[in-house]
C-alpha positions in Angstrom: -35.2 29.2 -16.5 -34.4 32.8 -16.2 -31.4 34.3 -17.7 -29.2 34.3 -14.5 -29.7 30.5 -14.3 -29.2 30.4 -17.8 -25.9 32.3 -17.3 -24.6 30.4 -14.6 -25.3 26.9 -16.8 -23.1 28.2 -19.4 -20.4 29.4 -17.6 -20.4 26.1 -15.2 -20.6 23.9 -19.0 -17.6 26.5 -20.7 -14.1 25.0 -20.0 -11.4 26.0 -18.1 -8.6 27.9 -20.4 -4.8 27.1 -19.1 -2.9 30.3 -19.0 -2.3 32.8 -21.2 -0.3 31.1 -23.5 0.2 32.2 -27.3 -1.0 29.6 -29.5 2.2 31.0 -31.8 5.2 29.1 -31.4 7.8 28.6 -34.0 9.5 25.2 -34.3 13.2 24.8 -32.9 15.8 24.9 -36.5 16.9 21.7 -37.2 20.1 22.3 -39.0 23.9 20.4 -39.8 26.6 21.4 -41.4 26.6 19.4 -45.0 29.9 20.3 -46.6 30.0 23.8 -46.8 26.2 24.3 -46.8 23.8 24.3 -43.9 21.1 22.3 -44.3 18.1 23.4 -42.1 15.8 20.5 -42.2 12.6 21.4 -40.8 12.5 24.2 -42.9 8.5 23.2 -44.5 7.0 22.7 -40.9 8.7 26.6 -40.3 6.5 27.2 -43.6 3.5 26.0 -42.1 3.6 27.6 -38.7 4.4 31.0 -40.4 2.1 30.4 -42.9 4.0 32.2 -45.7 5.4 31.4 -48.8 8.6 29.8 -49.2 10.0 32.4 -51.6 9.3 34.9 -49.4 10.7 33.3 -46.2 14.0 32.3 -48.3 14.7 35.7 -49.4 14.5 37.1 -46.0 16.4 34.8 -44.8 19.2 35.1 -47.6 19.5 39.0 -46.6 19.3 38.5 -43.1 21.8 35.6 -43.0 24.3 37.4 -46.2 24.1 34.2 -48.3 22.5 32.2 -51.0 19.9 29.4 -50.7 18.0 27.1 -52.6 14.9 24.8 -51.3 16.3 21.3 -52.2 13.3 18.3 -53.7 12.7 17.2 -50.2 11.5 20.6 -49.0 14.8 21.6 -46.9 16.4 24.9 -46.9 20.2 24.7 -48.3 21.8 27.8 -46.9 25.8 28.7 -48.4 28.0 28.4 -45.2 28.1 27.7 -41.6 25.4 29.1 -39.6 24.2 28.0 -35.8 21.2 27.3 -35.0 20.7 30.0 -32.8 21.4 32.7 -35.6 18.6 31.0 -37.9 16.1 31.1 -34.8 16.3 34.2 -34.1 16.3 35.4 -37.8 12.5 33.4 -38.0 11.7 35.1 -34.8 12.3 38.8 -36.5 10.4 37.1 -39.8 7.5 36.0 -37.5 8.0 39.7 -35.7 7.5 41.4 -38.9 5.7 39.2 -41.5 3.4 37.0 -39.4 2.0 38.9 -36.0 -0.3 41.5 -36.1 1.6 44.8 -34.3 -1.6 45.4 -32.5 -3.4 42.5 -30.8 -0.2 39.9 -31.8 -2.1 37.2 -33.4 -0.6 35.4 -36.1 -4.0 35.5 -38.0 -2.4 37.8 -40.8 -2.1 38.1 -44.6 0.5 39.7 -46.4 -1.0 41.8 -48.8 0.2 44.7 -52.0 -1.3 47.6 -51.9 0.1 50.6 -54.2 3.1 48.8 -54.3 3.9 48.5 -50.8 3.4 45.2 -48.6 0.7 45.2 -46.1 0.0 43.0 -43.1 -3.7 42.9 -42.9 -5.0 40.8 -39.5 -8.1 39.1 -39.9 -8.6 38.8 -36.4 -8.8 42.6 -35.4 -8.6 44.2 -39.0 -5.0 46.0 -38.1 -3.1 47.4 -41.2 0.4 47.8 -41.2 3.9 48.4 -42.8 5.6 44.8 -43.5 8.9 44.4 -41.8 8.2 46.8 -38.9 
């Protein structure tokens, strides 16, 4: 078999991609009102889609949102006040904008790293550096 058969195979044997599609999608907050706390209860599967630590993702939520919070014994965010679920979505969508995609080729395959004090967004996918938060 010469190579242009050998090409053709593998092309005919590789499958079909659907769209374009990012594989990145954050989950839809699940929150209620609890007194006078929001309780955003998918909070850990956020965690695991962003890949971050929960410290980090709290604090940047508590400045985004003005409030305080605390990560309750059954993994759910406990945010001081009334907030929609619209205003904590798009919060984790400026999160994911500036602590989880890479600013050059957008994959989420990132680590957030210090480096003289500052924190880096290295991408392991396309080795982009960059300013956290940007």
């Amino acid at each position: 078999m010469d190579y242009e058969e050998q090409l053709d195979r593998a092309l005919e044997d590789t499958p079909d991609i659907e769209g374009t599609g990012s594989r990145f999608s954050l989950p839809t907050p699940e929150v209620r009102q609890e007194g006078n706390a929001t309780v955003y209860e998918n909070f850990q599967s956020t965690l695991d889609t962003l890949d971050r630590d929960e410290q980090h993702v709290m604090k940047y939520l508590q400045n985004e949102l003005g409030t305080s919070a605390n990560i309750d014994e059954r993994g759910r965010l406990r945010l001081t006040g009334e907030f929609r679920q619209n205003r904590i979505l798009e919060a984790m969508e400026e999160y994911a904008e500036g602590y989880v995609l890479c600013s050059e080729c957008g994959l989420p395959d990132t680590r957030l790293e210090t480096e003289n004090g500052a924190e880096i967004l290295r991408c392991e996918a396309c080795g982009a550096r960059s300013a956290t938060g940007t």
